[in-house]
N, C-alpha and C positions, 0 to 999 in steps of 0.2 A: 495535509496528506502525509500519511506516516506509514504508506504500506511498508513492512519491512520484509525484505527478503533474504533466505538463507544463502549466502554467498560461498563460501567453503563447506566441500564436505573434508571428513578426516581421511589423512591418507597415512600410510605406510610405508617406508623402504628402509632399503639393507643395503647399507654400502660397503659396495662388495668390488670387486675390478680393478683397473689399471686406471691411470691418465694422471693428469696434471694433482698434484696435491700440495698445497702451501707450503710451503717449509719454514716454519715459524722460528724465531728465536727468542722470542717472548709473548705470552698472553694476551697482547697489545697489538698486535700485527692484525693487517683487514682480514676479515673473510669474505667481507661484501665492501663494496666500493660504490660511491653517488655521486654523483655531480658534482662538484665544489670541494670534494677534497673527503668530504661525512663519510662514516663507514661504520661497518658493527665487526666488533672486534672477536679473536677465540676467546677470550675469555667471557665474552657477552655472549657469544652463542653456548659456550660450554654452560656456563650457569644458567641458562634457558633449558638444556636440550638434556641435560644429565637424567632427569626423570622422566624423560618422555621421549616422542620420535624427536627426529632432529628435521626433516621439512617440515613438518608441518608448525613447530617450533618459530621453525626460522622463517615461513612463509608470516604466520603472527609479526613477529619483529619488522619485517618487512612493510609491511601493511600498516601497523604504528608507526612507523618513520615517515613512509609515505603520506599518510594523510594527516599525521600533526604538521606535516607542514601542506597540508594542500588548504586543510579545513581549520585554520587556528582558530576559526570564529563557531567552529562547532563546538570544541573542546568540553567547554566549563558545561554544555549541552547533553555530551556525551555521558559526564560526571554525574551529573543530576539524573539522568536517565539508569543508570546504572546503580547508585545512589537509591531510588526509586522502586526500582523491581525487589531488589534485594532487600527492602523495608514492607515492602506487600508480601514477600514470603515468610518471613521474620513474624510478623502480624498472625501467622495461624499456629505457633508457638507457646509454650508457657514459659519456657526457662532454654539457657544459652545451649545448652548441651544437644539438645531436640533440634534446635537448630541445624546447630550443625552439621550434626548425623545424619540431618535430614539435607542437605548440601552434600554431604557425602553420597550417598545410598542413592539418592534421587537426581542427584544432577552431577555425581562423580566427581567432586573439586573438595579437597581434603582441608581448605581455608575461604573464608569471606574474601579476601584478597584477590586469590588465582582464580575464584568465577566472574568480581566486580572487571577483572581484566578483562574477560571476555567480553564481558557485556557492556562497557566501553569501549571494545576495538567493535564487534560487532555493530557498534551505533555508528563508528566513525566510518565504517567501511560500508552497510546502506547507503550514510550519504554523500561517500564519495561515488558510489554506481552512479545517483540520483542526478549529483551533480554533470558527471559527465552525459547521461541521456539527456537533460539541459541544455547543457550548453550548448550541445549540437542539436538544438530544434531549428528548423531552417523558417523565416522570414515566412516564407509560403504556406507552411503549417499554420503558424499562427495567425493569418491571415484567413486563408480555409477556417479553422476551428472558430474564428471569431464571425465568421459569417453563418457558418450554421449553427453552432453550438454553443452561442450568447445571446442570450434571452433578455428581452427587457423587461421588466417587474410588473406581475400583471396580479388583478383582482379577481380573486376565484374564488369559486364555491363549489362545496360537491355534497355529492351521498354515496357512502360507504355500503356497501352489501358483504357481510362476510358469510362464507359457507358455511352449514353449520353440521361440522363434522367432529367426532367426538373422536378420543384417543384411540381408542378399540376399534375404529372403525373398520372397513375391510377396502381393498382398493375400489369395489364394485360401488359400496356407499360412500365414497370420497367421491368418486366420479359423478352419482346422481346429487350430490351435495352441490359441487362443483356447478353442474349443470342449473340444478335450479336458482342457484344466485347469481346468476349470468341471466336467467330467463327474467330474473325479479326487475332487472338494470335495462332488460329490451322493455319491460313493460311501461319503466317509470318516462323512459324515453320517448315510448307512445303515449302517455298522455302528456306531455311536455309538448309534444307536437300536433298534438289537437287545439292547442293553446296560441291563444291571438298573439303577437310578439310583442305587444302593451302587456301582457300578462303573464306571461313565462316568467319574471321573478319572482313574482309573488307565488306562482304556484310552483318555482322550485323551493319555494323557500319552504309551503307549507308540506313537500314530498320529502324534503330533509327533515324535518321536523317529526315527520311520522315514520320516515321507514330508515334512516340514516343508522349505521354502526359509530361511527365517529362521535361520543360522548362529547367533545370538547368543541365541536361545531353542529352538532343539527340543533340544539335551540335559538342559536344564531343563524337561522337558515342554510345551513352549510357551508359557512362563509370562513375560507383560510388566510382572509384579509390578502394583505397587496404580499406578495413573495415569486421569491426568483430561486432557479436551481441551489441548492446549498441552505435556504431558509430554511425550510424543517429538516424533520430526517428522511435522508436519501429518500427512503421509500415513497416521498413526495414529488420525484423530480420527474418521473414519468406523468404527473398531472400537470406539470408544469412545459413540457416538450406537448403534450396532446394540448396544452390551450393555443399558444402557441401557432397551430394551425387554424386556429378562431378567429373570427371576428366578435366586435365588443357586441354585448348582447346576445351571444351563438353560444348552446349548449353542445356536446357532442352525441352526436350521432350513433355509435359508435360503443363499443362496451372497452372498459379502461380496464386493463389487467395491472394492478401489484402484487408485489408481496402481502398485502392488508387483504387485499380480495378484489371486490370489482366495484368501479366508479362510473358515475355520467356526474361531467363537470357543466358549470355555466362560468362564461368570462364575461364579466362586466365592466372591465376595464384594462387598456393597455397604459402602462407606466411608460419609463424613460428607458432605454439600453446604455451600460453603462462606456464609455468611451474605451478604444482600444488601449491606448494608453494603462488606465484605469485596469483593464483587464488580463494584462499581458502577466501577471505573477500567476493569477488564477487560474489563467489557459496554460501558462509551462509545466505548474503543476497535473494540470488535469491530463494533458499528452503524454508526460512524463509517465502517470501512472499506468496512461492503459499502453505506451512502448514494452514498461518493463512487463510487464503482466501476457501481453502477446507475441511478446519477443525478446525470449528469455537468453536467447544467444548474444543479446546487449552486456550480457551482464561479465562475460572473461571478456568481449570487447573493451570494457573500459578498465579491468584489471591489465590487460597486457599494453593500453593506452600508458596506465601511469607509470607502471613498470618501465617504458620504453622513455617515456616524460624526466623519468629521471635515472636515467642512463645504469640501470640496474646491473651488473655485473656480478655473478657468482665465479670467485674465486673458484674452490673446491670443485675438481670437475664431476665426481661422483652426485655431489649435492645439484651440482650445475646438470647435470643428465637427469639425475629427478627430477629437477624441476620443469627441464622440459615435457617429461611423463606428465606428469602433472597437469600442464597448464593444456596437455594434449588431450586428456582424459580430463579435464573441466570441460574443453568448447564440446566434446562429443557430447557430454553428458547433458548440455544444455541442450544442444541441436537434435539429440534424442527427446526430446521433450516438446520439441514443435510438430514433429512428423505424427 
C-alpha cells in the first residue's frame, strides 16, 4: 500500500512586526533548536530561503531533519523512488535540454536536484504520516478487523455479465444497458436453481462457458481457482467478501456488482484463514489506509506529534508566529475536508 497523500500545501508570509529576533554574531548561530543539542543554523536557512519564501523553506528543512532521523530505514527508499519518477519523465524526452525546460515550465524547478528534493522529502514525509496512523492502531482494531475483514482462501468461480454500453452512449442507454446485464445475472441464477445441487457445477460451469465476459476463466468453467482478498486485482475482492457468506457448494443468490459489471459466483471450497499473527502487517496496512483516506485531520495530527517528539523550538519569533498560522490553517484545511 503506497497511497500517497499531499501533505503540505504552499504557503506565504512577510515578516513584518516586532518580538524576539536572534541576535546573531555569526552565520553559525541556531535559528531552530532539537533535542540533543541539533539545530539549523542562519546560514543554513539563509542558503535555503534566499530564493524563495522562507516557511515554507524552512518548514522542508524541518521535515528532512525530522524524519531522516524518524525513518533511516526508509532513506535509500525514498532515493530510489525519486530517483524513479524523475527517470519516467526523462523517458518522454529526446535530448537534455527538453528535459529540463520541461522541469522548468511543467513542474517550476529550474534543476533535476531542487525537484529530486522534493520528491524525496515528499516520500519521507507520507511515510512518516503512515507511520504515525500505525503506530497508534489500538490492539482492538485489529482484533475487530481480523474478525471480519480476514478471509480464508476460498475456491470460486464465476460469470461475468458486462453492460454493453458504447462510448457515445447517452445516460438513458447506459441505464437500459445497465439494466439488462443485471436481468441476464437474475436469469442465469434461475436456472442454477432449477438445478439439483448434484448438478449445479456442472451447469455453472457449462453457463460460464456460454455466457461469461471473463476470457481468462469461462472455458475453465468460470473457475478463479483458490484466492483471497489481494490475489487478483482489487476489483476481485468484492467476489471474495460476497463468497464469504457461502457455504461450500452455494452459488449466490444475489446479483454481484464491480467495477467489471455484474457476477453470480459458485464456492466450491473453503481453504485455511491465515493466523493473526501472520496477518497483523496486512491488517495495519489495510486500517492505516482507509484512517487516512476518511480522516484526513490524522494527517497535521501526526505533523505537530513529531514536531512536539522532538522538541521543536523556532527561535525567530516572526517565523515562530507563522508557523503557528500555518500549522492553524493546515488542521482547518483538513477539518474542512471531512464536513
Amino acid at each position: 500500500m503506497k497511497k500517497k497523500i499531499l501533505l503540505l500545501g504552499m504557503c506565504s508570509i512577510l515578516l513584518v512586526g516586532c518580538g524576539k529576533i536572534p541576535t546573531l554574531s555569526n552565520g553559525d548561530e541556531a535559528v531552530v533548536e532539537f533535542k540533543g543539542g541539533d539545530k539549523i543554523s542562519a546560514n543554513e536557512l539563509y542558503n535555503e530561503i534566499k530564493d524563495t519564501y522562507g516557511l515554507n523553506t524552512l518548514m522542508n528543512m524541518i521535515d528532512n531533519y525530522i524524519y531522516e532521523k524518524e525513518l533511516k530505514d526508509k532513506i535509500d527508499e525514498a532515493n530510489d523512488y525519486a530517483d524513479a519518477y524523475l527517470k519516467q519523465i526523462r523517458a518522454n524526452y529526446d535530448n537534455e535540454e527538453d528535459y529540463l525546460n520541461a522541469l522548468s515550465q511543467s513542474y517550476g524547478y529550474q534543476t533535476e536536484d531542487a525537484f529530486k528534493k522534493v520528491l524525496y522529502l515528499s516520500y519521507l514525509q507520507n511515510a512518516g504520516i503512515e507511520k504515525y496512523v500505525t503506530d497508534n492502531i489500538k490492539e482492538e482494531e485489529l482484533k475487530d478487523y481480523y474478525d471480519k475483514e480476514v478471509y480464508p482462501s476460498m475456491t470460486i468461480s464465476h460469470i461475468l455479465i458486462e453492460p454493453d454500453v458504447k462510448e457515445d452512449a447517452t445516460d438513458e442507454e447506459k441505464e437500459k444497458a445497465e439494466k439488462k446485464a443485471q436481468d441476464k445475472v437474475k436469469d442465469l441464477i434461475k436456472e442454477l436453481q432449477n438445478e439439483s445441487k448434484e448438478n449445479v457445477a456442472t451447469k455453472f460451469a457449462e453457463l460460464a462457458k456460454e455466457n461469461s465476459a471473463d476470457a481468462g476463466s469461462k472455458d475453465n468453467g468460470g473457475s478463479l481457482g483458490e484466492i483471497n482478498i489481494g490475489s487478483l486485482n482489487s476489483q476481485y475482492d468484492e467476489l471474495v467478501k460476497a463468497a464469504s457468506k457461502l457455504k461450500d457448494g452455494e452459488f449466490s443468490t444475489e446479483v454481484i456488482t464491480t467495477e467489471l459489471g455484474y457476477h453470480v459466483i459458485l464456492k466450491t471450497k473453503t481453504g485455511t484463514k491465515k493466523s493473526y499473527e501472520d496477518s497483523l502487517e496486512s491488517m495495519k496496512e489495510a486500517i492505516t489506509e482507509d484512517k487516512l483516506s476518511n480522516n484526513r485531520s490524522l494527517i497535521p495530527d501526526a505533523i505537530k506529534y513529531y514536531h512536539d517528539k522532538y522538541e521543536l523550538n523556532i527561535i525567530d519569533s516572526n517565523l515562530d508566529s507563522a508557523y503557528g498560522r500555518y500549522m492553524n490553517n493546515l488542521i482547518n484545511a483538513y477539518k474542512s475536508t471531512e464536513s
